[in-house]
N, C-alpha and C positions, 0 to 999 in steps of 0.2 A: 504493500500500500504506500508506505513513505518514498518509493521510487517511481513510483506513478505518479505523487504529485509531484516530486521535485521539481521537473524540468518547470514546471505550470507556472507563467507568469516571472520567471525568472531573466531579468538581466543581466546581459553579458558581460556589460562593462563593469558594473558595482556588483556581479554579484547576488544583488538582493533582489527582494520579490516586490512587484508593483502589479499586485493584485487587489484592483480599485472595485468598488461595487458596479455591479451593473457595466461592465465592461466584458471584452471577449474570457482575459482568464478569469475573469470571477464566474462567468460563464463555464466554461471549462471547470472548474474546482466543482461546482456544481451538478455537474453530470457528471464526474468521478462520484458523488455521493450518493448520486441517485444508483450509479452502476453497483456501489455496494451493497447498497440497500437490498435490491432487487437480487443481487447474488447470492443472499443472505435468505432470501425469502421473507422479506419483511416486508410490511404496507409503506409503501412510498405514499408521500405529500404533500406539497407546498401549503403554508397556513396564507391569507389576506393580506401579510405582510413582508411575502417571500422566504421567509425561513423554513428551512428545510425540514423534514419528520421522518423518522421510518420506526416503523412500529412495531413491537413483535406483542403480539397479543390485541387485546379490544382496543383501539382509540378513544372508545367510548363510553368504558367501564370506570374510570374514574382512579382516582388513588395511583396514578400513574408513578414510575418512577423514570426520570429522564436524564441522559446526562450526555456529553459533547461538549462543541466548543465553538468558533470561527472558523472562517477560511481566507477571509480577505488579509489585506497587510497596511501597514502603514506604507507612506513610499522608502523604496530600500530596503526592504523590512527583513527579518531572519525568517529560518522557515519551520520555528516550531512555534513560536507565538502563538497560538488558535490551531493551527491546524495538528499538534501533536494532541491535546484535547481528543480531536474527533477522530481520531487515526485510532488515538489509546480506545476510542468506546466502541467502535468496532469489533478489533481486538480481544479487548475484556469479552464481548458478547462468545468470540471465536473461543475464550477459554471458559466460560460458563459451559458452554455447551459440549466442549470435551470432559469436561466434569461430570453432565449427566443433571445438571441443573436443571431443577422444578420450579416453573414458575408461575407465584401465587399472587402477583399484580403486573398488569402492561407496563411494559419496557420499552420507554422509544429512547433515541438516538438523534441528536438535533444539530443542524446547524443556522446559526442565526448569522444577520445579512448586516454589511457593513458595520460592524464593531466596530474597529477603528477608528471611523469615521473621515478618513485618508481625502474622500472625494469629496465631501459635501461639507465637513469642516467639524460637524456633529457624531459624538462616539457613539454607540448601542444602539445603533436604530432602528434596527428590528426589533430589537427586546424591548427599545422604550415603549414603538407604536404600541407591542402588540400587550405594553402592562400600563397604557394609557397615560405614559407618563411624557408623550412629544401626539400632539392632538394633529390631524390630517391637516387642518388650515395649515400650523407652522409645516410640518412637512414639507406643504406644496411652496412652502417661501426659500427653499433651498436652493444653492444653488452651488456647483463645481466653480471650478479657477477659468471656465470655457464660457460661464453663465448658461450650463444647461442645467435646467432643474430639475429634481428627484423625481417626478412626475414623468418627465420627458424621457428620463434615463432608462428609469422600470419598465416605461411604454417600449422605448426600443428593445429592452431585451426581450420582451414577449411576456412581461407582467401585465395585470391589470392595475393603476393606480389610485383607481375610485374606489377600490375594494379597502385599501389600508385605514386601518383605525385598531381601536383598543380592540382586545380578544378576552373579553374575562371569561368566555365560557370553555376555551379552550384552558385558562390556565387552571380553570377550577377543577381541572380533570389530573392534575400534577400534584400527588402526593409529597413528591420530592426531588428535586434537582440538585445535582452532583457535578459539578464542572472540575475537569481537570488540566492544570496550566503548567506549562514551566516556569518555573520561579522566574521573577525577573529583579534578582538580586542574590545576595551570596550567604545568606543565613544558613543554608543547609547545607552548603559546600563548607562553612565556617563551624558547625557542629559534626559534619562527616555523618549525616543524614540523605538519605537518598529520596525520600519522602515525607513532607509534611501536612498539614492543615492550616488552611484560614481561619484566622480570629475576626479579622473585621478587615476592612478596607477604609483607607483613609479619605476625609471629603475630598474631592478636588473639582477646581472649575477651569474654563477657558475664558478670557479678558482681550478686549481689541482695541486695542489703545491708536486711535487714528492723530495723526500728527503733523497738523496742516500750519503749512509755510507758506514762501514764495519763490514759486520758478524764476531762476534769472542764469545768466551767464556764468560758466566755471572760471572763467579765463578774465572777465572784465569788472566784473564786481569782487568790490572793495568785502574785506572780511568782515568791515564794521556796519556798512550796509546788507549783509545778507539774514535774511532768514530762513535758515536752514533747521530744518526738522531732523535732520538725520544726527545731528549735534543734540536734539533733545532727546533723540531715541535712542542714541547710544549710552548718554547721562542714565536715563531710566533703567535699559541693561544694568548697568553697574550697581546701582541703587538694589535692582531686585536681586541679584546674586546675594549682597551683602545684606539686607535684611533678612531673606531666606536665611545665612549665616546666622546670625545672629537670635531668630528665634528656633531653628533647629529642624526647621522645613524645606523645601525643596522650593523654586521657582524658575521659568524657564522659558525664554522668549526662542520658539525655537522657528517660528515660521515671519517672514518680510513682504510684503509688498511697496512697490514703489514708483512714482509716479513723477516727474516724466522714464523715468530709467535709463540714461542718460548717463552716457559717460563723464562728457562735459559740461552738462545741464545740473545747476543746485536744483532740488526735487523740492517739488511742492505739495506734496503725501508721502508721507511713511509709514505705515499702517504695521502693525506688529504684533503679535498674537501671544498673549502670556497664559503659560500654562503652569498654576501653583497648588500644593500641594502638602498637607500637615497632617501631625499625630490626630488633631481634635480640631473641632469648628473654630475653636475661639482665638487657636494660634495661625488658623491659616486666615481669618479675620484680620489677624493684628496683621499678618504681613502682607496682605493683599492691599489694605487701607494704606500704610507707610509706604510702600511701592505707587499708587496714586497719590499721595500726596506728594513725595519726589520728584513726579512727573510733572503734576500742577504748576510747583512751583517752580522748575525750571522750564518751564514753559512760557510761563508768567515770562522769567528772565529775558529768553531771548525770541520774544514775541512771535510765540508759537500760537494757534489755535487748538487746542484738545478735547478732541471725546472720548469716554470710555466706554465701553458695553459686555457687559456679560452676558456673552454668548450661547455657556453652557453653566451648567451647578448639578454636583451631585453630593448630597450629604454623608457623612457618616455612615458606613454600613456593618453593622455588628450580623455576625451571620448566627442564625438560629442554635443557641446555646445547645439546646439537648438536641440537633441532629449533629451540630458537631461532636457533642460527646460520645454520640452513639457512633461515628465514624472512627473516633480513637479506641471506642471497645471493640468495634470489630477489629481492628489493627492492632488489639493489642495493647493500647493502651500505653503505651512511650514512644508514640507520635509527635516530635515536636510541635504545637500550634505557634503560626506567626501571623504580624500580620502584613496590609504591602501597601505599598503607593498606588499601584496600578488600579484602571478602573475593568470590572470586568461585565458581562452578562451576566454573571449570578448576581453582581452585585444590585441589579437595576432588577431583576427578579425578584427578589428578596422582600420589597414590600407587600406582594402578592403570594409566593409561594417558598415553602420553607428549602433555603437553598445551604450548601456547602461547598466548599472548591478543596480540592489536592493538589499540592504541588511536588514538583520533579525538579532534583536538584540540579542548578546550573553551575556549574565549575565554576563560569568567569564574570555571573551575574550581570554580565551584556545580555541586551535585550533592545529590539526595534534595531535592530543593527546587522548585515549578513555574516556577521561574528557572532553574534549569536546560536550555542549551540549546547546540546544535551547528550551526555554518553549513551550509547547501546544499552548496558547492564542498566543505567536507570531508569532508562525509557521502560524496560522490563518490568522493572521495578513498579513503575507506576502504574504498568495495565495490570498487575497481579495485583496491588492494592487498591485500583477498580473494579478488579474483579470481585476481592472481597468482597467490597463496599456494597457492590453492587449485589450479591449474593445473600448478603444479610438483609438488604430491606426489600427485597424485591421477592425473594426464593424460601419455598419450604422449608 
């Protein structure tokens, strides 16, 4: 299976995967999952919001137990982020049933559409629509770096995009959901664990700090005449590293647009996209606020115009205490629990249905990068301790 997706969406020159939604290889990843499904003999089906299902038992029976992951990538992205998730629940299924496994609730296997949110700017998109947490009106206000929007993308692929909205009856049929990830840090390579659990996931949001100047000449204006945005935008950088610093948070401007673009032209937009990220609400508060005030007031300075917009927000996610517990007594119970930056599908599930995530230790705790990478032996690791997982809540 992992040599089937590899080549999929892979670039030559980095390396990495630019596996966007609603594009040819997200397309492709797609019908790799539909192939296994059906290999498998399981009920294949897309849900209203594109996310993929394959089913082994009733869809309909309720009390489901479901687990998977992504397939799409951020741009460049490594190749087990999401897709070792859905490889591993395959897998796990292939070793339940050499086992001889009896099973006493439906089992499906899922993958959900644009995670990342690579192309439209927005992460979890199919898990938001379909847990009513991103409403169709916004939906249809999205839009790619091309200005085609979500509507228009799903349409070309052979979606319907009048159908997308909340699904609560589909999820009220999900007993429990179990996502499985590669760590995307080095806690378990740091304890010499090859598999952990989630405690919680930390808030984090997206911020677009637009940073209007004025276009003028590189070459003929005076340094004391210009107003340059790209001098505010880099002041702000610096500002958000070092408060990040200083309260023990992350923050990170990791995406630019700019306007004229212009080698020899001072720009007159600099638009910049901060993505920050804390233990708890009220520290990634303090540094989010201090990071805008920074900005204000060197804006002020060198008479810039500023807007900010939060563009995305996700709270706090504590994952359901006693399914987590219940996942460390199947395992045994000296499961390390951690918890992560990262935002995931279970996490945006979780208000809706009781979820838990596993994680697969990564050596060099790179991640979104095509260095990004998981040994053999733990990859093993992880579908065996899917397996469990999956054998205790689901099986005689």
């Amino acid at each position: 299976m992992w040599n089937e997706l590899r080549p999929i969406g892979r670039n030559a020159d980095s390396g990495g995967y630019r596996r966007y939604a609603w594009t040819g290889a997200d397309q492709e990843c797609r019908a790799w999952f539909r192939t296994q499904a059906e290999a498998r003999g399981l009920t294949y089906e897309t849900d209203r919001n594109g996310n993929q299902w394959a089913w082994l038992g009733d869809p309909l029976a309720g009390d489901a137990v479901v687990t998977g992951s992504h397939l799409d990538s951020v741009p460049d992205g490594g190749a087990f982020d999401g897709p070792l998730g859905v490889v591993s629940a395959f897998a796990a299924l292939d070793e339940l049933r050499q086992r001889g496994a009896e099973f006493a609730r439906p089992l499906a296997i899922t993958n959900f559409g644009d995670e990342e949110g690579a192309r439209f700017g927005l992460a979890c998109v199919g898990s938001r629509l379909a847990a009513g947490q991103l409403t169709k009106e916004k939906a249809y206000e999205l839009r790619d770096g091309e200005g085609i929007s979500l509507p228009r993308a799903m349409e070309a692929a052979g979606y319907d995009p009048e159908a997308i909205g909340a699904d609560p009856e589909r999820l009220a049929r999900i007993g429990a959901f179990v996502e499985l990830h590669v760590e995307q840090g080095r806690a378990l390579d740091l304890s010499g664990d090859r598999v952990g659990i989630a405690s919680a996931i930390w808030p984090h949001g997206r911020w677009r700090f637009d940073f209007h100047g004025e276009a003028n000449h590189a070459g003929t204006t005076r340094l004391v005449d210009r107003r340059d945005p790209m001098l505010t935008y880099a002041q702000t950088v610096l500002a958000a590293r070092e408060e990040a610093r200083l309260a023990g948070a992350v923050a990170t401007f990791g995406k630019i647009a700019v306007e004229p673009n212009g080698v020899n032209a001072i720009p007159s937009l600099v638009r910049g996209w901060l993505d920050s990220r804390a233990a708890d609400q009220a520290t990634l508060d303090t540094v989010v606020t201090a990071i805008e005030k920074a900005a204000r007031e060197r804006a002020e300075q060198d008479g810039i115009d500023l807007r900010i917009v939060r563009e995305s927000f996700t709270p706090v996610v504590e994952f359901e205490h006693a399914l987590r517990d219940e996942l460390n007594r199947l395992l045994g119970g000296t499961v390390p629990v951690l918890g992560t930056g990262a935002g995931h599908d279970a996490g945006i599930l979780s208000a809706a249905v009781p979820t838990a995530m596993l994680f697969v230790r990564n050596p060099t705790g790179v991640s979104h990068s095509p260095a990004e990478f998981a040994a053999e032996d733990d990859c093993v690791a992880g579908v065996l301790a899917l397996a469990d997982v999956l054998e205790g809540l689901a099986c005689r």
